[in-house]
BATI-191719 format. One record per atom (N, C-alpha, C): residue number from 1; chain; z, y negated, x; atom name. Coordinates in steps of 0.2 Angstrom, whole numbers. Atoms other than C-alpha are relative to their C-alpha. Example, Ala and Ser with C-alpha at 12.3 -4.5 7.8 and 13.67 -1.06 7.14 Angstrom:
2
<n 1 | chain A | Z 0 | Y 6 | X 4 | atom N>
<n 1 | chain A | Z 39 | Y 22 | X 62 | atom CA>
<n 1 | chain A | Z 0 | Y -6 | X 4 | atom C>
<n 2 | chain A | Z -1 | Y 6 | X -4 | atom N>
<n 2 | chain A | Z 36 | Y 5 | X 68 | atom CA>
<n 2 | chain A | Z 3 | Y -5 | X -4 | atom C>
//
This chain:
90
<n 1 | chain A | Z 5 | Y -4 | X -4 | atom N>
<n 1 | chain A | Z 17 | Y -65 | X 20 | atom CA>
<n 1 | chain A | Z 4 | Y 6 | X 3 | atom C>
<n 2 | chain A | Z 0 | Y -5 | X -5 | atom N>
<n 2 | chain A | Z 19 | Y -48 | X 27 | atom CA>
<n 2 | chain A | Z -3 | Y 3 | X 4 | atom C>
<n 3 | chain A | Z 5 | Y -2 | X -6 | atom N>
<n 3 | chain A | Z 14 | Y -40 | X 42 | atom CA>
<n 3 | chain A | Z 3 | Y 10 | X 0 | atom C>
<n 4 | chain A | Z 0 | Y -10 | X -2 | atom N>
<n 4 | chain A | Z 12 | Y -19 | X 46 | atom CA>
<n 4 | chain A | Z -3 | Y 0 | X 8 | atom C>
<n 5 | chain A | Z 2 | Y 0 | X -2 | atom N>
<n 5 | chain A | Z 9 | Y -13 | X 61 | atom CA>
<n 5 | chain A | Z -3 | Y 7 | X -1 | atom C>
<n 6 | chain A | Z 2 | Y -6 | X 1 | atom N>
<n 6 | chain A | Z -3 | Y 3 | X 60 | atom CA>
<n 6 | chain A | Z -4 | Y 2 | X 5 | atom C>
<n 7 | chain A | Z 1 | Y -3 | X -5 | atom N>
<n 7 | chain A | Z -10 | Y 14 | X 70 | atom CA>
<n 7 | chain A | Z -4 | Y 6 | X -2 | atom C>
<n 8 | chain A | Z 9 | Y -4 | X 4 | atom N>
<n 8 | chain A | Z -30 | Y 23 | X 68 | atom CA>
<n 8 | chain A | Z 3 | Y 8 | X 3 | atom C>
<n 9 | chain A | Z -1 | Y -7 | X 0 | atom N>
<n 9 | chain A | Z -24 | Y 42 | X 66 | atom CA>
<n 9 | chain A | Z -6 | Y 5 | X 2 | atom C>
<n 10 | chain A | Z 6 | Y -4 | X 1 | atom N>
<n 10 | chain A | Z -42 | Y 50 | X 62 | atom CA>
<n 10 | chain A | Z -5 | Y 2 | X 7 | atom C>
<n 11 | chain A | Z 2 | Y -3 | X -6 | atom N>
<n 11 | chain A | Z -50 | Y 59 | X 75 | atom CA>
<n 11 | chain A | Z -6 | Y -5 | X 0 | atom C>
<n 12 | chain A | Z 5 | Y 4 | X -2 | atom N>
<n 12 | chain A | Z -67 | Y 48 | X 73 | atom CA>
<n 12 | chain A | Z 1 | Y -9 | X 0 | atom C>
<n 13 | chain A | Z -1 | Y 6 | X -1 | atom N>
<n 13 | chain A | Z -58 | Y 31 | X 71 | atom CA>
<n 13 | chain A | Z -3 | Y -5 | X -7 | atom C>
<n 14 | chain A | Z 0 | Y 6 | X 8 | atom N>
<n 14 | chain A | Z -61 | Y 15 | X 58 | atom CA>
<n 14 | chain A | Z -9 | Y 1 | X 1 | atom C>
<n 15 | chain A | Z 6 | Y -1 | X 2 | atom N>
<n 15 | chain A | Z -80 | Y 22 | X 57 | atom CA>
<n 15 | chain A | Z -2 | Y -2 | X -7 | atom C>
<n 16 | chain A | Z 2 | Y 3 | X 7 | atom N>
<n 16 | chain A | Z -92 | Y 17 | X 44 | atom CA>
<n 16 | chain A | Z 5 | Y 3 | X -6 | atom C>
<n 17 | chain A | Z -2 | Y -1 | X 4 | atom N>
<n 17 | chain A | Z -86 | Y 28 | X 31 | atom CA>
<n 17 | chain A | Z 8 | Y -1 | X -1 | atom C>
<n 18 | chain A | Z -7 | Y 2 | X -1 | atom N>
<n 18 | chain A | Z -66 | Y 25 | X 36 | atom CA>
<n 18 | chain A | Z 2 | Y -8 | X -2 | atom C>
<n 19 | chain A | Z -1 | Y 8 | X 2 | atom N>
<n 19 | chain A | Z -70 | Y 6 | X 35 | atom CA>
<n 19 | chain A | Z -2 | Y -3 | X -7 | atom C>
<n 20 | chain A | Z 2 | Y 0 | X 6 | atom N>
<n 20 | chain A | Z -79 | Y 7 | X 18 | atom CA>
<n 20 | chain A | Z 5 | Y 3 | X -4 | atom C>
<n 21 | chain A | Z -8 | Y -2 | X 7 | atom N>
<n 21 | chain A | Z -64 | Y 17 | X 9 | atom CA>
<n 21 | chain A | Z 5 | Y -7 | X 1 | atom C>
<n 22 | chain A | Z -4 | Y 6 | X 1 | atom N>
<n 22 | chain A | Z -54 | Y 3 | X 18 | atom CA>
<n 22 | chain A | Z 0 | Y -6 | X -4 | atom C>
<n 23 | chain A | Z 4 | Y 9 | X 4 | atom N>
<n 23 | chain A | Z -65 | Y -13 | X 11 | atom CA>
<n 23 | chain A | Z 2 | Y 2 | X -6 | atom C>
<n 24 | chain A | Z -1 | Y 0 | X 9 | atom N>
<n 24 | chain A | Z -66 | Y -5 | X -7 | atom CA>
<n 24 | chain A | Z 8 | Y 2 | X -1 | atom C>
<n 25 | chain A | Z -6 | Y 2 | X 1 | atom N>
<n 25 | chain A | Z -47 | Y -3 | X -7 | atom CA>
<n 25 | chain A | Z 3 | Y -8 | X 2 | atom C>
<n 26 | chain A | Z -3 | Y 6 | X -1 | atom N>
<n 26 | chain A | Z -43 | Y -19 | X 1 | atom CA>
<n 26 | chain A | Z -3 | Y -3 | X -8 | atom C>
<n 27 | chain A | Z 6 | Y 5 | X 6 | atom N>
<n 27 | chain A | Z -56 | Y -28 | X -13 | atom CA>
<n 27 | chain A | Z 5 | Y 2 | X -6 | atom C>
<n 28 | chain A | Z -4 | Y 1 | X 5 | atom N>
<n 28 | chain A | Z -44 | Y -24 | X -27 | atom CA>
<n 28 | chain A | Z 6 | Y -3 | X 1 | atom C>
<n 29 | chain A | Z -6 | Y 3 | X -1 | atom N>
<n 29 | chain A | Z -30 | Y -32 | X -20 | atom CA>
<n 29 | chain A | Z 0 | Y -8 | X 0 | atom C>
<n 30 | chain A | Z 1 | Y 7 | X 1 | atom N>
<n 30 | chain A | Z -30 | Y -53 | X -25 | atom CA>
<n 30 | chain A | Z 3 | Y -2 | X 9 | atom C>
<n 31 | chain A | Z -1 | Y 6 | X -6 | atom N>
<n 31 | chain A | Z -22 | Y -56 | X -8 | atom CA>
<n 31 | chain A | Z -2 | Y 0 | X 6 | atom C>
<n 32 | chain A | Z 3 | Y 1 | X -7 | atom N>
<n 32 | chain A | Z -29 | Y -61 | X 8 | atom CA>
<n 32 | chain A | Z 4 | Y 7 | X 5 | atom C>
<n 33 | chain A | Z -1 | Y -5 | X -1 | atom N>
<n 33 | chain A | Z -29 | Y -47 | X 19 | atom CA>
<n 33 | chain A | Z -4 | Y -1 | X 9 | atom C>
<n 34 | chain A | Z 5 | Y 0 | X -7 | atom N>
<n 34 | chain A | Z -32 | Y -49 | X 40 | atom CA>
<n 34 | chain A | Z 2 | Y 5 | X 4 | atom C>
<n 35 | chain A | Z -1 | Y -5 | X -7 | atom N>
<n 35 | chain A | Z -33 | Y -35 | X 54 | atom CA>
<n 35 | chain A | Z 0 | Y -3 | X 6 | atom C>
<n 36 | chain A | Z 0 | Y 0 | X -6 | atom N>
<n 36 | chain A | Z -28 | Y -39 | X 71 | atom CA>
<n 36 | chain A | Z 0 | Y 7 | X 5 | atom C>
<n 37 | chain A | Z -2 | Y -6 | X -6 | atom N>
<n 37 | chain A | Z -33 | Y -26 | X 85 | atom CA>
<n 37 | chain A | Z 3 | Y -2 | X 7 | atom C>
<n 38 | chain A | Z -7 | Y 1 | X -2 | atom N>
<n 38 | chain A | Z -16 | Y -27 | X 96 | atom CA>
<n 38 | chain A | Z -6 | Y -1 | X 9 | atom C>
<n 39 | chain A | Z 1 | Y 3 | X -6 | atom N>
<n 39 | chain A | Z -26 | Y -24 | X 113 | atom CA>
<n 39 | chain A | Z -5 | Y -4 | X 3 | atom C>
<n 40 | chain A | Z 4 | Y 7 | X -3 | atom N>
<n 40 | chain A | Z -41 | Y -37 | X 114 | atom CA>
<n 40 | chain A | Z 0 | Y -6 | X -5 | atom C>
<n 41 | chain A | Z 0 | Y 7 | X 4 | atom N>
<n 41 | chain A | Z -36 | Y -50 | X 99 | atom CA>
<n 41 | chain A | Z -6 | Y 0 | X -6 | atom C>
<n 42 | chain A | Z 3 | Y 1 | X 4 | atom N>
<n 42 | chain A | Z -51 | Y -46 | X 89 | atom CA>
<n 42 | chain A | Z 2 | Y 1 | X -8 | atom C>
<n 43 | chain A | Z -1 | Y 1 | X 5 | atom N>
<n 43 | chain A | Z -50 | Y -51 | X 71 | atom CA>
<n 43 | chain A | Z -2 | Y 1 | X -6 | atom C>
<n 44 | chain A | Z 6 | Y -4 | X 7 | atom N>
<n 44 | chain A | Z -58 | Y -44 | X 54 | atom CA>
<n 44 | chain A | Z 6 | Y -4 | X -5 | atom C>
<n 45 | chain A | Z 1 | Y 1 | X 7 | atom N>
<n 45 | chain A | Z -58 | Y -48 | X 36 | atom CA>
<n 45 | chain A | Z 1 | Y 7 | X -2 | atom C>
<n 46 | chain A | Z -1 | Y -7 | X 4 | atom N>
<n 46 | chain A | Z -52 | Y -31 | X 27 | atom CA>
<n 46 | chain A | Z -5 | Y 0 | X -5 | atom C>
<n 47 | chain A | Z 5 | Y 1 | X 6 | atom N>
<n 47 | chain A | Z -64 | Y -38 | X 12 | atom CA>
<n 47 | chain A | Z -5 | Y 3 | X 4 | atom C>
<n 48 | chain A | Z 3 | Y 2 | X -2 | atom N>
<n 48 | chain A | Z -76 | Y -37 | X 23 | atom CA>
<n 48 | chain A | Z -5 | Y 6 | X 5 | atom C>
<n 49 | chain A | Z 2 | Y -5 | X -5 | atom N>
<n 49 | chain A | Z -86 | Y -21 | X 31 | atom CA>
<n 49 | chain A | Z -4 | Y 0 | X 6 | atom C>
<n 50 | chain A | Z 6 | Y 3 | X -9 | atom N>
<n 50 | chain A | Z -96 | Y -31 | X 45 | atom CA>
<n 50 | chain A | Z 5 | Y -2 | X 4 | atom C>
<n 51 | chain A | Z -6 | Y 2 | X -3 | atom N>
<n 51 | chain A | Z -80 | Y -39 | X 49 | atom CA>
<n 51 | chain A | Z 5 | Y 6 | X 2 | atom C>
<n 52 | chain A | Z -6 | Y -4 | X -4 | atom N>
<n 52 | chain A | Z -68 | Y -23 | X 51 | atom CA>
<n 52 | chain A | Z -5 | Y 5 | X 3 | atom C>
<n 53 | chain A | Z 5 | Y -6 | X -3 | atom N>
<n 53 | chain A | Z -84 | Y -11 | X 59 | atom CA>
<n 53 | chain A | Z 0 | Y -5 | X 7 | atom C>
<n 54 | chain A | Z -2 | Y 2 | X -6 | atom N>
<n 54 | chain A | Z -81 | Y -27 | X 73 | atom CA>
<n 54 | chain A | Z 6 | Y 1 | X 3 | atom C>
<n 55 | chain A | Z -9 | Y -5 | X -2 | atom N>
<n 55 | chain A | Z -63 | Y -20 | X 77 | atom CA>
<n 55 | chain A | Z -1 | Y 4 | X 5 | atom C>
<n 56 | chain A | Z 2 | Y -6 | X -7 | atom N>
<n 56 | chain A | Z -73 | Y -4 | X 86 | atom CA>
<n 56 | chain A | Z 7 | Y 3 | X 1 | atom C>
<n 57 | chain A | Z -7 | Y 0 | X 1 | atom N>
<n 57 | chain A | Z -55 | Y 1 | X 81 | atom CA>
<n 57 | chain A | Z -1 | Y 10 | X 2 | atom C>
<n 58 | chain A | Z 2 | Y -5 | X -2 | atom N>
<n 58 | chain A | Z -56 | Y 20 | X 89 | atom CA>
<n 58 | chain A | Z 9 | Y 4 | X -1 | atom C>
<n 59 | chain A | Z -6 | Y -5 | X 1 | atom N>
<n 59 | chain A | Z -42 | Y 35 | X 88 | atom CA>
<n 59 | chain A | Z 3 | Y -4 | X 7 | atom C>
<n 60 | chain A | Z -4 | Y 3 | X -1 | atom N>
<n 60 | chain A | Z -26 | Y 29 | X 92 | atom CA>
<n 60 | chain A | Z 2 | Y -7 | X 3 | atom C>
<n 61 | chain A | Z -2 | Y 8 | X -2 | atom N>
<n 61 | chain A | Z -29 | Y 9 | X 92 | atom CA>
<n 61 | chain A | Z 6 | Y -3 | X -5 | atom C>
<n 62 | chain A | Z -6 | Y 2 | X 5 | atom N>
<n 62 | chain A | Z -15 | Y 0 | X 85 | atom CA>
<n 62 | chain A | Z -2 | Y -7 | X -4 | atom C>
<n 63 | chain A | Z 3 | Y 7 | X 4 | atom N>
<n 63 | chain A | Z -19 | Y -14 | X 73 | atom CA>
<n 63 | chain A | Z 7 | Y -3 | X -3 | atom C>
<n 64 | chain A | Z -5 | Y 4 | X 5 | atom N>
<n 64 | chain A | Z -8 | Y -27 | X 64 | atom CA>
<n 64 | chain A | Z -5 | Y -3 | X -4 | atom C>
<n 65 | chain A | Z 3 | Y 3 | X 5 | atom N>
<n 65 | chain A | Z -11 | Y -33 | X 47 | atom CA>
<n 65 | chain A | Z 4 | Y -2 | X -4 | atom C>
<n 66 | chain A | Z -5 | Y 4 | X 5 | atom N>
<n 66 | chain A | Z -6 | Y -47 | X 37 | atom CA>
<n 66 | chain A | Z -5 | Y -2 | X -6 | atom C>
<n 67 | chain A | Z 1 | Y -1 | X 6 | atom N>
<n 67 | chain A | Z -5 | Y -48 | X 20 | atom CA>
<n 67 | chain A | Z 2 | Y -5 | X -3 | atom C>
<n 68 | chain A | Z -3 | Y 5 | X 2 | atom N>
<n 68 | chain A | Z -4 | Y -64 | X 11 | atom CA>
<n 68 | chain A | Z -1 | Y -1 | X -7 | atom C>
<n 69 | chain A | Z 0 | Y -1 | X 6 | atom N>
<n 69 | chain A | Z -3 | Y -66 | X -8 | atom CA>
<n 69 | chain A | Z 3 | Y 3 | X -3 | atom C>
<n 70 | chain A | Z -4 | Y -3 | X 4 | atom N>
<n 70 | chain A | Z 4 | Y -62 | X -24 | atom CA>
<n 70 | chain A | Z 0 | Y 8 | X -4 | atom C>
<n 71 | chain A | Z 1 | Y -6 | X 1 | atom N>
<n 71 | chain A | Z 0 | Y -44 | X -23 | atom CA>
<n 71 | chain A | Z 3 | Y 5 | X 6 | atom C>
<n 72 | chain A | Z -1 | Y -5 | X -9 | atom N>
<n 72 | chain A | Z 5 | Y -40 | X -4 | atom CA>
<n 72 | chain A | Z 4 | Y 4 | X 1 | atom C>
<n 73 | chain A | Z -6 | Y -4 | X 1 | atom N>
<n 73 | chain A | Z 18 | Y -31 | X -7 | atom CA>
<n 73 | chain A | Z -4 | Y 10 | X -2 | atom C>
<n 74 | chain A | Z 4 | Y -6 | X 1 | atom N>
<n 74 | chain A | Z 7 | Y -18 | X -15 | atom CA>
<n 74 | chain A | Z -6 | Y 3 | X 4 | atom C>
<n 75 | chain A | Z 1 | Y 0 | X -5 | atom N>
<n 75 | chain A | Z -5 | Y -20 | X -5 | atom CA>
<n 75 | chain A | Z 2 | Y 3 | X 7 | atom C>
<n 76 | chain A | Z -5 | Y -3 | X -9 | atom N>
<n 76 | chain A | Z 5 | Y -19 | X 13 | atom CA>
<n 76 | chain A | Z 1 | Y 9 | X -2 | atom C>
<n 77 | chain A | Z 2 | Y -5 | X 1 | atom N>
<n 77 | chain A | Z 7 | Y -2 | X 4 | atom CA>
<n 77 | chain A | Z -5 | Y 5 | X 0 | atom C>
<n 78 | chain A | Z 6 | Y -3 | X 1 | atom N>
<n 78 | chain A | Z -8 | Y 6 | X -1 | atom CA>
<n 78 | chain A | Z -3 | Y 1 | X 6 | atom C>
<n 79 | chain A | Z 6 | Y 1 | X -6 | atom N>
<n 79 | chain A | Z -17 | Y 1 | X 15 | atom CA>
<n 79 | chain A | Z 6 | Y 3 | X 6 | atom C>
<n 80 | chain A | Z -3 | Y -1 | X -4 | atom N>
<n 80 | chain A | Z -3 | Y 6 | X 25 | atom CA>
<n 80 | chain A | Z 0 | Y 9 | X 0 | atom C>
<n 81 | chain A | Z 2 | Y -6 | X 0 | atom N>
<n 81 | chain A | Z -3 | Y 24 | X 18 | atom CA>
<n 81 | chain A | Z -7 | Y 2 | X -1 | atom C>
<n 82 | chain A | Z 5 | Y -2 | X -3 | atom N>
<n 82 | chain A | Z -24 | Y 26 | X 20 | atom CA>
<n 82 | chain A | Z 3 | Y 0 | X 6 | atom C>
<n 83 | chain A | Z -1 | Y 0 | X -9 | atom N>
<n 83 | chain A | Z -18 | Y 22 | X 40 | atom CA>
<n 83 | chain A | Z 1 | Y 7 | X 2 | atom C>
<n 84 | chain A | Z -2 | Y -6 | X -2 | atom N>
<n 84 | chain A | Z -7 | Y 35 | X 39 | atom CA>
<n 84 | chain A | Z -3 | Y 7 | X -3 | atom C>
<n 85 | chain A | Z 2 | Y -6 | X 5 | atom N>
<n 85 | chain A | Z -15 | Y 49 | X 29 | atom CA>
<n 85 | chain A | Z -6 | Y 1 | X 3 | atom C>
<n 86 | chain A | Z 6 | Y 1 | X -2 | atom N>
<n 86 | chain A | Z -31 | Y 45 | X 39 | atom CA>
<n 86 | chain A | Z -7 | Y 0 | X 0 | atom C>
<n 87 | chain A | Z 7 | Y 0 | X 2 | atom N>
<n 87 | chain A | Z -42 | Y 42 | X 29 | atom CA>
<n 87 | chain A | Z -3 | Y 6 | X -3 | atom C>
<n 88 | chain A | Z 3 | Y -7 | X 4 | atom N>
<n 88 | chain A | Z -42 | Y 60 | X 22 | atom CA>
<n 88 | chain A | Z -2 | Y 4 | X 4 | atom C>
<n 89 | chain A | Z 3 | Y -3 | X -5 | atom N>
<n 89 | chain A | Z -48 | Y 64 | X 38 | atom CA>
<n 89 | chain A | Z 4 | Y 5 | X 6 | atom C>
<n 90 | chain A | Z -6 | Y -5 | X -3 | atom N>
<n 90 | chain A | Z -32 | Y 73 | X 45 | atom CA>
<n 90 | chain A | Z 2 | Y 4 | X -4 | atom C>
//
């Protein structure tokens, strides 16, 4: 298992369309894939666009995400530079 710590860059935040790039990249990765948002505990599915739009993850919240599976390695990457790049939107 891997964990990242990341941090929502984009001036509007893990919005619909932020969270849908997110989902359809996570969705190619075989391994389990969870977001923790650092200041209230709330928890999302990366697969999952109803589950990470519950986050309400806004510019500059910090989230942790583990990566579990025999791809996380690639994954923890990919997903770790959308964070940083932000989503296209910086």
């Amino acid at each position: 298992m891997l964990k990242k710590r990341v941090k929502v860059l984009n001036p509007l935040g893990l919005h619909a369309r932020a969270a849908a790039v997110l989902v359809r990249l996570a969705g190619t990765f075989e391994s389990e894939i969870i977001i923790k948002r650092m200041d209230n505990s709330v928890v999302a599915d990366a697969k999952s666009i109803l589950s990470v739009l519950t986050l309400a993850a806004s510019t500059g919240i910090e989230l942790d995400i583990e990566f579990k599976g025999a791809d996380e390695e690639d994954a923890a990457r990919e997903i770790e530079e959308v964070f940083t790049k932000g989503f296209g939107e910086i």
